[in-house]
Residue frames relative to the residue before (quaternion, step in Angstrom):
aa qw qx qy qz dx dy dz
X 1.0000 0.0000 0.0000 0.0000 0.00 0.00 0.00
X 0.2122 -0.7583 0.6010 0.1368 3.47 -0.50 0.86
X 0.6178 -0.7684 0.0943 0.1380 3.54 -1.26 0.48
X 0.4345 0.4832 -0.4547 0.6091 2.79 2.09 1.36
X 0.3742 0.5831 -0.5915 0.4125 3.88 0.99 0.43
X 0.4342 -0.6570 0.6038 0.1236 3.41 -1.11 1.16
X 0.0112 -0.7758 0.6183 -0.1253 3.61 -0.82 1.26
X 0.3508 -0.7397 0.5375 0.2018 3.34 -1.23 -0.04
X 0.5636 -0.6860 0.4128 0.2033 3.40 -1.37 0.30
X 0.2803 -0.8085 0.3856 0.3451 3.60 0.48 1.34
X 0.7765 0.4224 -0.3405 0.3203 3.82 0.61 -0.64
X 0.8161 0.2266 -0.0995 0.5223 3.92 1.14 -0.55
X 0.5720 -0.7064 0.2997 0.2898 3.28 1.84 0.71
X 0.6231 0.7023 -0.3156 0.1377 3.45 1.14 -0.50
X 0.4636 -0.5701 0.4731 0.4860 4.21 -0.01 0.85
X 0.0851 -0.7318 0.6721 -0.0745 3.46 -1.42 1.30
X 0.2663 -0.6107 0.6152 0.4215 3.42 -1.03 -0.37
X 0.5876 -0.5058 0.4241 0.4680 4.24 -1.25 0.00
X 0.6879 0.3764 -0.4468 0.4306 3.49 0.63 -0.40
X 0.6805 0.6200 -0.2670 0.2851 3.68 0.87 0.15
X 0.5305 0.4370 -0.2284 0.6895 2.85 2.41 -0.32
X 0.0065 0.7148 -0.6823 -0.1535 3.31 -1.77 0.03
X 0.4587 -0.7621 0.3826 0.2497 3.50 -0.90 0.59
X 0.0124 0.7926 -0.6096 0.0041 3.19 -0.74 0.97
X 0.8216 0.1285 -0.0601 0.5521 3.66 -1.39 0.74
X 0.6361 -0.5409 0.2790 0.4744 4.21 1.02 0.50
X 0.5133 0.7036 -0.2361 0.4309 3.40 1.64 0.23
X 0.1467 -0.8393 0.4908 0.1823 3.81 -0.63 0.89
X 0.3168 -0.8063 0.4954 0.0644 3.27 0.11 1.89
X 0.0408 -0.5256 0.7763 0.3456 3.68 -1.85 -0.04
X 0.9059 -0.0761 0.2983 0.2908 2.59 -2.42 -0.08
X 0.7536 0.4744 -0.1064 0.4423 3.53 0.49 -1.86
X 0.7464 0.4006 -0.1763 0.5014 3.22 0.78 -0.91
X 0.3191 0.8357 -0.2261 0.3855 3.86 1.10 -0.36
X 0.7552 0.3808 -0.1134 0.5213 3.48 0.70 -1.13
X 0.6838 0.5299 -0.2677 0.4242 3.21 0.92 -1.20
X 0.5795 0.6024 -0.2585 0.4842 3.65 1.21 -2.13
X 0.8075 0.3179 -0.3314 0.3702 3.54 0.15 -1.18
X 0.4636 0.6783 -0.3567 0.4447 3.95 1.44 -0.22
X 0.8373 0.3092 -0.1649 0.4197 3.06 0.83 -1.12
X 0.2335 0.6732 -0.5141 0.4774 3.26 1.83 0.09
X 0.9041 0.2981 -0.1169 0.2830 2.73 -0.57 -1.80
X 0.4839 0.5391 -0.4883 0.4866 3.79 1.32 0.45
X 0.4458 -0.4886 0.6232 0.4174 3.37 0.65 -1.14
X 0.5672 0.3431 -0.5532 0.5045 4.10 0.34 0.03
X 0.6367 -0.5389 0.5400 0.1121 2.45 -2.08 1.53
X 0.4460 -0.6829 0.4767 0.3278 4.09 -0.73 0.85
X 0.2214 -0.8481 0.4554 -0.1559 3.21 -0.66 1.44
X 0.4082 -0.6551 0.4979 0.3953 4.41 0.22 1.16
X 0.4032 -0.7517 0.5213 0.0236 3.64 -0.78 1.22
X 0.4690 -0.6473 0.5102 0.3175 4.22 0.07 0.80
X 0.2606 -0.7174 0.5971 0.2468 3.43 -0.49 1.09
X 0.7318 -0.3898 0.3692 0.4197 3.89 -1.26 0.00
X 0.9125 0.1992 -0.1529 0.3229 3.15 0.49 -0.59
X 0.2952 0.5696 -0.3845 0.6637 3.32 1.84 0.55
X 0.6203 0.2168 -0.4576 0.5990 4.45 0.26 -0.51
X 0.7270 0.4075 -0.4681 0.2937 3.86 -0.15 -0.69
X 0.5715 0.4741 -0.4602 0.4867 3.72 1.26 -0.36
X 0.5504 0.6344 -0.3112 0.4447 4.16 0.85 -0.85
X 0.6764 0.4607 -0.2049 0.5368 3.47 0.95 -1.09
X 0.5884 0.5425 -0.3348 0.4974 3.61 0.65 -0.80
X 0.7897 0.4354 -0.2325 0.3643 3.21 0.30 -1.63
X 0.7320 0.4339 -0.2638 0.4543 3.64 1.22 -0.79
X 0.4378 0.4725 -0.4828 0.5933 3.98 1.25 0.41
X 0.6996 0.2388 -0.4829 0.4695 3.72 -0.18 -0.45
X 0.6625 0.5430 -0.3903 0.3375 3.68 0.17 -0.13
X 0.5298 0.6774 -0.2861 0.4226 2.71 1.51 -0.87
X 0.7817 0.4072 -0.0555 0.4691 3.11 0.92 -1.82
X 0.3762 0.7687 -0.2684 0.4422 3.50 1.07 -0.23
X 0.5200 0.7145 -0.0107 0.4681 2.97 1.26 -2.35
X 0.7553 0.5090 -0.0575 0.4089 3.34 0.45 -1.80
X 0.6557 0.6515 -0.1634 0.3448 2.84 0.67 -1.96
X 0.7897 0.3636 0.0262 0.4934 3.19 0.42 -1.89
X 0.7577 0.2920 -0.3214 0.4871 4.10 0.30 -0.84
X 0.6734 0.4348 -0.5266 0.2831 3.61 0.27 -0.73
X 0.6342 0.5074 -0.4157 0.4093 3.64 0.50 -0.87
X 0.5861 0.4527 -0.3819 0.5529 3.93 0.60 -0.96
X 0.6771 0.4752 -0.3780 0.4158 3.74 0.28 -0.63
X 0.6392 0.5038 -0.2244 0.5359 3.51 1.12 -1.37
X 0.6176 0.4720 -0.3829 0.4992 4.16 0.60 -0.61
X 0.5962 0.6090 -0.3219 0.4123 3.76 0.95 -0.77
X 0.7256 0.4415 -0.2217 0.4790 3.32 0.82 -1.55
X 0.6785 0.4347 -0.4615 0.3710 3.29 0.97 -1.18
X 0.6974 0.5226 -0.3547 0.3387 3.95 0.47 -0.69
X 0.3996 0.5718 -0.4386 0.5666 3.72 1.63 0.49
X 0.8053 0.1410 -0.3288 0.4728 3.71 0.87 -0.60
X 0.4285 0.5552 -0.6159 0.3589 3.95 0.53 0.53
X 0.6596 0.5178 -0.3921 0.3782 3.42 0.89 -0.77
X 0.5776 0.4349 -0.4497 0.5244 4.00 1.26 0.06
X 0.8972 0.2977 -0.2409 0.2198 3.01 0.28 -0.71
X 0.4732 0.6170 -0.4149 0.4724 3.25 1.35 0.57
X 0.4322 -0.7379 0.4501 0.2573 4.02 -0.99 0.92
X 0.5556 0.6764 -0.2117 0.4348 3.59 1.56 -1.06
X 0.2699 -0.7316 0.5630 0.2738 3.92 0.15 0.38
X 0.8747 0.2716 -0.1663 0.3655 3.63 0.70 -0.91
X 0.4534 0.4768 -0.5308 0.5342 3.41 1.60 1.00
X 0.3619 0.7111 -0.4109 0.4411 3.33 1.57 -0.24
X 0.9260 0.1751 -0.0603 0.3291 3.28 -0.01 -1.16
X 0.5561 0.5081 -0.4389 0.4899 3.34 1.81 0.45
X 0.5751 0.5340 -0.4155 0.4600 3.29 1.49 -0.37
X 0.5029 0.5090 -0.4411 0.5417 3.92 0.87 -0.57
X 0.7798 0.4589 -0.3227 0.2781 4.03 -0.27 -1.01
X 0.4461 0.4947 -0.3414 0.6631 3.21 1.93 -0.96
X 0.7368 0.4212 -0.4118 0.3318 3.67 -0.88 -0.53
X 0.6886 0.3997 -0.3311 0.5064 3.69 0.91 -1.22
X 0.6978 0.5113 -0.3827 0.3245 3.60 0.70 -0.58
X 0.4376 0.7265 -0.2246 0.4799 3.00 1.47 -0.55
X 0.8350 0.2739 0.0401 0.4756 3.31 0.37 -1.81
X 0.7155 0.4182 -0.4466 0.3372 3.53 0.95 0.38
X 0.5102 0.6960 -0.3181 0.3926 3.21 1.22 0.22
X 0.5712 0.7347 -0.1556 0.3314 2.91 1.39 -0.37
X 0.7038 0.5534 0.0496 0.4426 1.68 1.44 -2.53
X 0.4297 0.6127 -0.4289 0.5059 3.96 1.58 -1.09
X 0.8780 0.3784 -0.2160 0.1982 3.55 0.06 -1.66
X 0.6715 0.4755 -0.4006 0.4031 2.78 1.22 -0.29
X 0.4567 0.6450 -0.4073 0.4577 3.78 1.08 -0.14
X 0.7379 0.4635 -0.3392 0.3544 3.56 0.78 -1.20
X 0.6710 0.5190 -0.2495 0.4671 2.86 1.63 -0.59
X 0.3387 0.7925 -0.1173 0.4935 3.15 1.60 0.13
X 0.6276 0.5289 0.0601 0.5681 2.98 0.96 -2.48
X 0.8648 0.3040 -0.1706 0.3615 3.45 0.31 -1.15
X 0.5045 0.5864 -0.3858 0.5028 3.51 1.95 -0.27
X 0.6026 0.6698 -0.1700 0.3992 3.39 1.14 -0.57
X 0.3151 -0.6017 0.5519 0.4838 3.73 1.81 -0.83
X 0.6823 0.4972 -0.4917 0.2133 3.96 -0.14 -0.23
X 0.6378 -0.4426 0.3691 0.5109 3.32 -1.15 -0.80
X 0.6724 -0.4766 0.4930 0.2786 3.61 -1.48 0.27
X 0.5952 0.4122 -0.4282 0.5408 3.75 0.95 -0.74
X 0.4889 0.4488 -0.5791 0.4736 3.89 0.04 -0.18
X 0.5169 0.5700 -0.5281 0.3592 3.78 0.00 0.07
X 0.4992 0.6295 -0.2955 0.5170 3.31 1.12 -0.58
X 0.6431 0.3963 -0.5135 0.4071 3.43 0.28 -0.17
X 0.6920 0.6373 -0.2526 0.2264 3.38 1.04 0.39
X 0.2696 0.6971 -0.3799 0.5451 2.21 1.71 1.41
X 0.5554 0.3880 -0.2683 0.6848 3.78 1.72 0.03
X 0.4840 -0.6598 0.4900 0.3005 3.24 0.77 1.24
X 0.8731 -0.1510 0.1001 0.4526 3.23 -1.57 -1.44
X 0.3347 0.7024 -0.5166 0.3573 4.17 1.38 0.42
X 0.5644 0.6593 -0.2738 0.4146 3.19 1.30 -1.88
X 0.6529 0.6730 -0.1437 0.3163 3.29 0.47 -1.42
X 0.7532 0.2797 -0.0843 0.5893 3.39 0.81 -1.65
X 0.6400 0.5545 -0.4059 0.3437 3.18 0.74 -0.26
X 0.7713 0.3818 -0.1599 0.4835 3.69 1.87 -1.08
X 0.5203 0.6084 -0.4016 0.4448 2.99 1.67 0.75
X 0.8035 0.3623 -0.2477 0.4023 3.18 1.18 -0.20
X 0.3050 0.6729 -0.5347 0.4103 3.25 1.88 0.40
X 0.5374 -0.5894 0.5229 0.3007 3.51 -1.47 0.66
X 0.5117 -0.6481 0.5523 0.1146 3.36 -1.33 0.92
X 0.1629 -0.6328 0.7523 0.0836 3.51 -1.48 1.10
X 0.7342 -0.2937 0.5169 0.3279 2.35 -2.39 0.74
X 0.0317 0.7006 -0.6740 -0.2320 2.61 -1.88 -0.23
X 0.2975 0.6769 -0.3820 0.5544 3.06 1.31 1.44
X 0.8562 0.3920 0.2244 0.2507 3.07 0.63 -1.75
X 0.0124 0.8516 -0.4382 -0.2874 2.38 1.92 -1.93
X 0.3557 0.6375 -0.5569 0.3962 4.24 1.15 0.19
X 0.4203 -0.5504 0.6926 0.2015 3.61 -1.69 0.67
X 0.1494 -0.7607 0.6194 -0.1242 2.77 -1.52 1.52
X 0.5629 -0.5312 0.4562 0.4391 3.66 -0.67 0.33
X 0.5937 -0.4557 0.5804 0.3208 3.56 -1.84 0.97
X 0.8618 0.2602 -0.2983 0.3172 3.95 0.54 -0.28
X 0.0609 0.8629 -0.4587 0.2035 3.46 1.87 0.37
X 0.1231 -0.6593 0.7413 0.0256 3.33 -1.62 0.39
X 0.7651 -0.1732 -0.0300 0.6194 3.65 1.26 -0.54
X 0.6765 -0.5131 0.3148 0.4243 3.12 -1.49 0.26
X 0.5673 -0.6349 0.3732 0.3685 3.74 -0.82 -0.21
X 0.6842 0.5814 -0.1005 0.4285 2.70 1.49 -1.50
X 0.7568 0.3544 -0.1705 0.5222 3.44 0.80 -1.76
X 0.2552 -0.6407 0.6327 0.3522 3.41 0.75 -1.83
X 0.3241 0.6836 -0.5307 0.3820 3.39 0.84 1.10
X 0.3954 -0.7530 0.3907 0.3522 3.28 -1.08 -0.22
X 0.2966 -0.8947 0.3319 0.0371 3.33 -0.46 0.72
């Protein structure tokens, strides 16, 4: 490639000319990208396409409404559960007792699924994990502490991540 042949940057994609890259580690680097590649050289992390600015701010967006979504849907399904733990005190009948409990869970696990999937999917996983919402608030602890993917990347990230390692997305 001579140095008006138009090329690209292997790590942030960006059109370059050849006299604007240089290779590092079998990699055509720019300028911008440079600092990081040779950082991560010298860590040992494999060079990795960085999240442009406005792809994490679209990632970030996308993982508040999930977020909230989340909310939306399980607490109330969670709250219809609990409430049908206390109809069952306060009711004298054993067997309005327990149709009023069956109505309340039926009621309140659906909710509870969706909001997990939605949950599931803020997280980088699949939507069937929503299903674990069917162990009410078990379901819950159990998909809160599964580690988190990108959703950039698709790399596994700690349950307490803020970004990926790899891309620098959020997670």
């Amino acid at each position: 490639m001579n140095a008006q042949e138009p090329g690209s940057c292997d790590v942030c994609k960006t059109p370059r000319t050849a006299d604007e890259l240089v290779s590092i580690g079998g990699k055509n680097v720019c300028a911008d990208c440079k600092p990081d590649v040779v950082l991560d050289l010298k860590s040992g992390v494999k060079g990795t396409a960085r999240v442009s600015a406005q792809e994490a701010d679209r990632i970030k967006r996308r993982i508040t409404k999930l977020n909230l979504l989340s909310f939306a849907f399980a607490l109330p399904g969670i709250g219809l559960q609990f409430l049908g733990g206390f109809a069952i005190a306060g009711t004298q009948n054993p067997h309005d007792a327990q149709v009023t409990l069956m109505l309340l869970r039926v009621l309140g696990a659906p909710l509870i699924i969706a909001g997990l999937v939605c949950y599931a999917l803020m997280k980088g996983r699949s939507g069937v994990l929503g299903l674990l919402g069917l162990l009410s608030c078990l379901g819950l602890l159990i998909l809160h502490f599964l580690p988190k993917n990108c959703q950039h990347c698709k790399k596994s990230a700690s349950y307490r991540a803020k970004t990926c390692a790899d891309c620098g997305a959020p997670v």
